[in-house]
C-alpha positions in Angstrom: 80.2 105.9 71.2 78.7 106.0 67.9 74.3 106.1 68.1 74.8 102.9 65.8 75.9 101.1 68.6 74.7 102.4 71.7 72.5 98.6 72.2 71.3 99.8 76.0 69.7 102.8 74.6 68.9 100.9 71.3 66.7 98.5 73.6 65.5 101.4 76.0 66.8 99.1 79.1 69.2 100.9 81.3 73.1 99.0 81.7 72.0 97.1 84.9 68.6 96.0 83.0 68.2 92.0 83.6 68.1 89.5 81.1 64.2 88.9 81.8 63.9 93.1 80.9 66.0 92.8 77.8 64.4 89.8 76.8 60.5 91.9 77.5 62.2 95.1 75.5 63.3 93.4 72.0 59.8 91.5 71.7 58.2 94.6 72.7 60.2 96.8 70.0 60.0 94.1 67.5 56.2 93.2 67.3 55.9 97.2 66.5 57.9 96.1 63.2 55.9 94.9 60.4 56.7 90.9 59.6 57.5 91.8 56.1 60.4 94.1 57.5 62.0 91.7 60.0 64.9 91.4 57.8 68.6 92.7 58.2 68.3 94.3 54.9 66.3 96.6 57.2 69.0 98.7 59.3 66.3 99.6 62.1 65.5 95.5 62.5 69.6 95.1 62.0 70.6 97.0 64.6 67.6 96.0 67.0 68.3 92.5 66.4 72.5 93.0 67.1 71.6 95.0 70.5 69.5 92.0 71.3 71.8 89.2 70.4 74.9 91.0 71.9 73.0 91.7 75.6 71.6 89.0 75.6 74.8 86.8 75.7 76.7 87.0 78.7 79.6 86.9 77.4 79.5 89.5 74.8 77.4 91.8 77.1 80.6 91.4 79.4 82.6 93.0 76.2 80.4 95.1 75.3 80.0 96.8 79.0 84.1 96.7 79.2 84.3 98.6 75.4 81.6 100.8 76.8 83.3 102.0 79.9 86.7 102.6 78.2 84.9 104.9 75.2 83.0 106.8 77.9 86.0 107.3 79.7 87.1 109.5 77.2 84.6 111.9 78.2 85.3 111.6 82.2 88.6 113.6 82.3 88.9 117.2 81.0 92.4 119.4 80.3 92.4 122.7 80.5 95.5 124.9 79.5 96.3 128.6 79.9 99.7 130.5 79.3 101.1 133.4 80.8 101.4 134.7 77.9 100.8 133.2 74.6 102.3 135.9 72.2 106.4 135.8 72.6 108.5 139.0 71.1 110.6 137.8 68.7 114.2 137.8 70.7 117.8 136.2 70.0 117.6 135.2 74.0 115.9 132.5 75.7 112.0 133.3 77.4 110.5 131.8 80.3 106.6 131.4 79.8 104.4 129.7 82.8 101.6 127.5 81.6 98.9 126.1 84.1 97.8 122.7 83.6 94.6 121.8 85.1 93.1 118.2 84.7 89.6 118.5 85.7 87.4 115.6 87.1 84.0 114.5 85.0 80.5 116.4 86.1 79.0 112.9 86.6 79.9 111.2 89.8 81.6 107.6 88.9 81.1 104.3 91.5 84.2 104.8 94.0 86.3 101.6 93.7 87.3 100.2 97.2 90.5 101.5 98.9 93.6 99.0 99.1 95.2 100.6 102.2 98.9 99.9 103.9 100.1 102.2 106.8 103.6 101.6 107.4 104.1 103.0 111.0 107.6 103.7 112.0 108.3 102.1 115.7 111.9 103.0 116.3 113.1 103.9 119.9 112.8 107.9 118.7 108.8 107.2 118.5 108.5 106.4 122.0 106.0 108.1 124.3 103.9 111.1 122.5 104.6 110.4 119.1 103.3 106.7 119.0 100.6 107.3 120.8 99.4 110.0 118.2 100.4 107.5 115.8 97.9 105.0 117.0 95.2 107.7 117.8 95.7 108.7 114.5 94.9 105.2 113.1 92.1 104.2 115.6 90.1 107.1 114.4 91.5 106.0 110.4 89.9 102.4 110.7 86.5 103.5 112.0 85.9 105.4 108.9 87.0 102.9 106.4 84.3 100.8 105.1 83.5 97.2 104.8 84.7 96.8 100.9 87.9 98.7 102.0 90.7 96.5 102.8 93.7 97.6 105.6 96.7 96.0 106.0 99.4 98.4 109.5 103.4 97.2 109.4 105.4 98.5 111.9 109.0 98.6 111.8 112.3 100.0 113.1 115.0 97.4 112.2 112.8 94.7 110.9 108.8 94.6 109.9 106.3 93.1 111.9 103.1 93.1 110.4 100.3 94.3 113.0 97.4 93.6 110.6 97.1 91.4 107.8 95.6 92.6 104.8 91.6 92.1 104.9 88.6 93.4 105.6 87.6 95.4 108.7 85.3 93.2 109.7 86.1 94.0 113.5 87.6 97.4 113.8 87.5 96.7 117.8 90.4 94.0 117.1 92.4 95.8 114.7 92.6 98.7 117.3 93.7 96.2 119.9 96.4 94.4 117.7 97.7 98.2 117.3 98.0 98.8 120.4 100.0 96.1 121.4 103.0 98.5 119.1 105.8 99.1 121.5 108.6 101.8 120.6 112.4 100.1 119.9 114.9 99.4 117.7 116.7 101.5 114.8 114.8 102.8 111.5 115.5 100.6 108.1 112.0 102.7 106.0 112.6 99.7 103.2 111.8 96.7 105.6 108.3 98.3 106.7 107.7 99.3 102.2 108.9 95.8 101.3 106.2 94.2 104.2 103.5 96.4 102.7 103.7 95.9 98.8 103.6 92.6 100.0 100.3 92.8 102.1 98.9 95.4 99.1 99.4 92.6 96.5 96.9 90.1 98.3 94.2 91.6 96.5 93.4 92.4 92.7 95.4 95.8 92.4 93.1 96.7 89.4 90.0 96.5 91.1 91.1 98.4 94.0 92.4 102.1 94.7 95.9 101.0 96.1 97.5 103.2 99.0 100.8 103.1 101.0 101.4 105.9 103.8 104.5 106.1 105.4 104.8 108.1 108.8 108.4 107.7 110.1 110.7 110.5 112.2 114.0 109.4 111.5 116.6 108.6 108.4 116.8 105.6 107.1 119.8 103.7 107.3 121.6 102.2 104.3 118.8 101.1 102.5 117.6 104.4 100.4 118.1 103.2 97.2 116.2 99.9 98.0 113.4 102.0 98.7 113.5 104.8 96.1 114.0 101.6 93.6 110.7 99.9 95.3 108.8 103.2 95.3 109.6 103.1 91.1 108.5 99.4 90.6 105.0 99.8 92.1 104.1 103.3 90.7 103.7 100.8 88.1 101.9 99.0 89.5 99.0 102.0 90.5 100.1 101.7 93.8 100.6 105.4 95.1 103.0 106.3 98.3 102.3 109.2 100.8 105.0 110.3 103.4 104.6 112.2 106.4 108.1 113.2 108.7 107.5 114.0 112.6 109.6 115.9 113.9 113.2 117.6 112.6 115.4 114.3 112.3 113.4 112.5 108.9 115.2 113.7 105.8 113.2 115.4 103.5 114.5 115.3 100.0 114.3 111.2 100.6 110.3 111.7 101.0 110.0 113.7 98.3 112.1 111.1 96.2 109.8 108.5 97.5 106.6 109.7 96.5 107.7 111.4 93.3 107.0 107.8 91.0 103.3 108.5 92.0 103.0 111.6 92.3 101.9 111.5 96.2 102.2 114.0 99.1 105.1 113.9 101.3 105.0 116.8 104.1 105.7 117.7 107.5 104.2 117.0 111.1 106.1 119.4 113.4 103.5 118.3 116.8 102.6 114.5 117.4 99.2 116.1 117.7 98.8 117.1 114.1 99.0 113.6 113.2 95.6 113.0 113.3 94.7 115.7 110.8 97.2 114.9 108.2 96.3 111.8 108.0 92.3 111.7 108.0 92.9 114.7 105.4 94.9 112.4 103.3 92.3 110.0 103.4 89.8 111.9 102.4 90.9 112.5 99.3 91.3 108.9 98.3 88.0 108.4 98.9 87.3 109.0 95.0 89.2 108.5 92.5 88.6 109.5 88.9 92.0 108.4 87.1 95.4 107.0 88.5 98.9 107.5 87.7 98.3 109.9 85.6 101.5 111.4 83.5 102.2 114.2 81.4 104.7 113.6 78.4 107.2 116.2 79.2 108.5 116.2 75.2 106.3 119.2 74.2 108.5 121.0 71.7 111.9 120.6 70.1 112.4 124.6 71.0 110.2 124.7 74.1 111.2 122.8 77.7 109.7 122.2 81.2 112.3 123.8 83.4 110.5 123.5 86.5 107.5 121.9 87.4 105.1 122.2 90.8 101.6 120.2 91.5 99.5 123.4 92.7 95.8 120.8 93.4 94.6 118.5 94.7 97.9 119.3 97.6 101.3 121.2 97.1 104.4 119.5 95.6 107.2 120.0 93.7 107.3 117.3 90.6 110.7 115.2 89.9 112.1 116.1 86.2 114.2 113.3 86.0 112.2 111.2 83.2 110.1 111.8 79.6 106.8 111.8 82.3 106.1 114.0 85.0 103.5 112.2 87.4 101.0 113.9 88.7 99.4 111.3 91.0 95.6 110.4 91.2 92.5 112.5 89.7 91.2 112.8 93.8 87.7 113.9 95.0 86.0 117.0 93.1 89.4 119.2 93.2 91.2 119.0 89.8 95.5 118.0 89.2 96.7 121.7 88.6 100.3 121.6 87.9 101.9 125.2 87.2 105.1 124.6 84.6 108.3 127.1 84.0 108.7 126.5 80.2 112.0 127.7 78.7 111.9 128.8 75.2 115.1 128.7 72.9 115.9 131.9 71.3 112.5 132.5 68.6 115.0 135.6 66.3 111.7 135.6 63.5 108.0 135.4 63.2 106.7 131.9 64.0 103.9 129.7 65.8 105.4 127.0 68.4 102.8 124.5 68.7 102.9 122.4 71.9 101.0 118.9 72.1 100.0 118.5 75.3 99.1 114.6 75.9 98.4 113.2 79.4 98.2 109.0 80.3 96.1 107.7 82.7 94.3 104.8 84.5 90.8 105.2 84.1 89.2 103.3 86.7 86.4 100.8 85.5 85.4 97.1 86.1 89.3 97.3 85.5 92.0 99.3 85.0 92.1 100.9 81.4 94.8 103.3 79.8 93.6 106.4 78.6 95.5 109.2 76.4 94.1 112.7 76.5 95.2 115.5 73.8 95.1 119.2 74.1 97.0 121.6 71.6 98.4 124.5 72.4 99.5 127.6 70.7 102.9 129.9 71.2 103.0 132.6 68.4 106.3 134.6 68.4 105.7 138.2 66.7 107.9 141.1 66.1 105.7 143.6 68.4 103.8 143.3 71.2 101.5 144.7 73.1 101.7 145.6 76.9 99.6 142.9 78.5 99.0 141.4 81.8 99.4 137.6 82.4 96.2 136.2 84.4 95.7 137.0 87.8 95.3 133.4 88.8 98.9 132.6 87.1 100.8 135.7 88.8 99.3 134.2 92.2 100.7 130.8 91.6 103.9 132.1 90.4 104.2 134.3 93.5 103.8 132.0 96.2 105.5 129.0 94.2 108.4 131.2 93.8 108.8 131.8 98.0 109.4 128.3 98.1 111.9 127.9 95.2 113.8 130.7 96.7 113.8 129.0 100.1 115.4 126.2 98.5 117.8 127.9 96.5 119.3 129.0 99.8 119.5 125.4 101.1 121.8 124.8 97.6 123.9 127.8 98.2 124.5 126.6 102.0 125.1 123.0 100.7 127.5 124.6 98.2 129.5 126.5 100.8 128.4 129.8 99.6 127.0 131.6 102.5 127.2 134.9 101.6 124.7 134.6 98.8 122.8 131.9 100.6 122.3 135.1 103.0 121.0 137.6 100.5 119.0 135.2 99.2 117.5 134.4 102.8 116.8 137.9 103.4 115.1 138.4 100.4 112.3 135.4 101.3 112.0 137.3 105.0 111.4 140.4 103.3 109.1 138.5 100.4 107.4 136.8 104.1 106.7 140.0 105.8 104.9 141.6 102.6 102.6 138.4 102.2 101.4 138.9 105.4 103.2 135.3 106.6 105.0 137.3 110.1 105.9 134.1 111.9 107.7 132.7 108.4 109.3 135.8 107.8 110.8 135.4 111.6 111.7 131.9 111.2 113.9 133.3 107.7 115.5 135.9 110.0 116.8 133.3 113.0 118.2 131.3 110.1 120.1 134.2 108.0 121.9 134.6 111.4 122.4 131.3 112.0 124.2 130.6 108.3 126.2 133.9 109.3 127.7 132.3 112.3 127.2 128.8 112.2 127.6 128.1 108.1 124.4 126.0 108.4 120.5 126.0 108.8 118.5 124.6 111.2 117.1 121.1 111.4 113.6 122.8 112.8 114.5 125.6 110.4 115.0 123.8 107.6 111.7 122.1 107.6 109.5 124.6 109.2 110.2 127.1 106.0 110.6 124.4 103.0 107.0 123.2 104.1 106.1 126.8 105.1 106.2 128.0 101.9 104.9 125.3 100.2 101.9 125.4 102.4 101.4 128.9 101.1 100.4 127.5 98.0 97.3 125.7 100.1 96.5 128.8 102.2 96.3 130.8 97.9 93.5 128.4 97.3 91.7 128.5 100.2 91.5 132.4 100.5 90.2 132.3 96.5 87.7 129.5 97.5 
């Protein structure tokens, strides 16, 4: 904001000064004025008097302060952009480039807003005995860390909803624990019943004042009712309220979770033991502790020659990103980690000298007294030239291509089974074992080998299988950043 009309530091009070203090600091600054110059034809006296008569109105203090935030909240979130490569030979066939995108939190901490909370706890008969009682476990230790602004609403379902908890404040975390454990296992699993009972508790409060959470933990397919949910999951990305989906066990279908959370960018991923429920979900938790931006969405229109052919959310947690829209979302600005998104740009055929210049422009919900849209601009530079010299993308980028890479190829093999062709859904298999084995990842690479045998003779993968390498490999991308931290 311009000096002219920064009215705290005009004043010398601080934004939470009393009207008693401003009051104290205009008389103070203005008998240091000579009489003859308390006029507005003076622009020091002007602008002292229009700090004064602006803070000390209520009402236009309260625009003021709103105007305030959303100007400063330009400052609070940073892009940072960085290319495999950023000089392009000058070719008559198309190029693939990787570009990183980070979007970086502000160096100031900002007030955390309270947390709007809904677990939707799946309850059908296939829950029964180890995997509820993680469940609850799980949720018991969930509610004793909350605090007394959060608010917490728990649904169970299996055929219909039954809602456990009212939204509200935990005011008496020994009652909530007991209303959950009254949960019995039974029934068949309809997900949308359980979303539908949650949205519903999550709208209760004022969404904008509120960092607004749904998490899903379910072990079974849905039945009948996916395109309800996906179609729900849509309506309230809009509304900042962000979906996280966890599947125990083999039977839960995972491209369904990923469609869920894809609207707000949130986390779906795997629980193979009922007793790594408790760590996936306090880790989840964690990182909605802060939030720095919501929703935030990267226009995916960057140039007329240049498009996003993949897309994969690297920070704050590993997923792939749905490009099935003008936006990719990239979720919530979470904690101190930064949204690093790694992006497979295809570039049209560039036969002559030229500079391709991409604006990059990210949206987002800047979190304030309310909810503000902010648009942040960074422009980027392509310049295609006749020769080239030998050079070496960054070392950080070859890493993310690397391990993002093990997991496309794992799920190019589940296309080529779903396809019917097994022979190259075979190769393609052995080449992630062998991939595997050289990363170090043995127990992976063993896991690829069972199922290359298994296509051979059965035409299929494995249920365990299945899961146990899509998530392995996208985990790798988490084990990456924790060897470089």
């Amino acid at each position: 904001m311009d000096k002219e009309f920064e009215y705290y530091t005009i004043l010398g009070v601080s934004p939470q000064a009393t009207p008693e203090q401003i009051r104290a600091a205009f008389a103070a600054l203005r008998s240091k004025i000579p009489e003859e110059k308390r006029n507005k034809s003076n622009t020091a006296y002007a602008r002292l008097l229009t700090a004064f008569e602006v803070l000390s109105n209520p009402e236009r203090r309260a625009t003021y302060n709103s105007l305030l935030v959303e100007t400063k909240s330009l400052e609070m979130v940073n892009l940072r952009v960085q290319a495999s490569r950023d000089r392009i030979k000058a070719s008559d066939a198309e190029q693939m480039v990787y570009l990183l995108l980070d979007v970086l939190p502000p160096e100031q901490e900002v007030k955390q807003r309270p947390l709007n909370l809904s677990l939707v706890l799946d309850r059908s008969t296939s829950m029964q005995g180890s995997r509820l009682s993680h469940v609850k476990t799980a949720v018991e230790l969930l509610v004793n860390r909350l605090t007394k602004k959060d608010t917490l609403s728990i649904i169970s379902f299996s055929d219909r909803a039954e809602v456990v908890v009212p939204s509200g404040k935990i005011e008496n975390p020994t009652a909530v624990i007991g209303e959950l454990r009254s949960v019995q296992a039974s029934g068949g699993t309809e997900i949308f019943q359980g979303l539908q009972a949650a949205v519903q508790e999550l709208r209760k409060v004022d969404l904008n004042q509120h960092t607004n959470h749904l998490i899903l933990l379910t072990d079974g397919h849905t039945y009948g009712d996916a395109p309800l949910c996906l179609e729900l999951a849509s309506r309230i990305a809009r509304l900042n309220i962000g979906i996280s989906a966890f599947g125990i066990g083999t039977e839960w279908h995972d491209e369904f979770l990923d469609k869920l959370v894809a609207p707000s960018g949130g986390q779906s991923n795997f629980i193979e033991q009922p007793n790594e429920i408790v760590d996936h979900l306090q880790k989840r938790i964690q990182g909605l502790g802060t939030i720095y931006a919501q929703n935030i969405t990267l226009n995916s229109q960057l140039h007329e020659m240049v498009t996003i052919n993949y897309g994969f959310k690297l920070e704050p947690f590993a997923q792939p990103l749905a490009l099935d829209g003008e936006g990719l979302h990239l979720g919530n600005l979470e904690g101190r980690a930064p949204v690093s998104v790694l992006l497979e740009l295809k570039v049209a055929p560039q036969p002559k000298q030229a500079r391709l210049t991409l604006p990059i422009e990210v949206t987002a919900e800047v979190p304030s007294p309310q909810l503000h849209s902010q648009t942040f601009k960074h422009t980027h530079h392509f310049y295609v030239l006749p020769d080239l010299p030998n050079e070496m993308p960054p070392q950080n980028i070859i890493e993310a291509v690397r391990v993002m890479n093990m997991y496309r190829l794992n799920e190019r093999v589940w296309q080529e089974v779903e396809a019917g062709r097994l022979d190259a859904a075979s190769t393609r298999m052995r080449h992630l074992s062998t991939r595997l084995l050289e990363a170090g990842e043995t127990a992976l690479a063993q896991q690829a080998q069972q199922e290359m045998v298994r296509i051979a003779s059965a035409g299929t993968m494995s249920l365990a299988g299945r899961k146990k390498l899509k998530y392995g490999t996208r985990a790798l991308i988490d084990k990456s950043k924790q060897s470089k931290e």
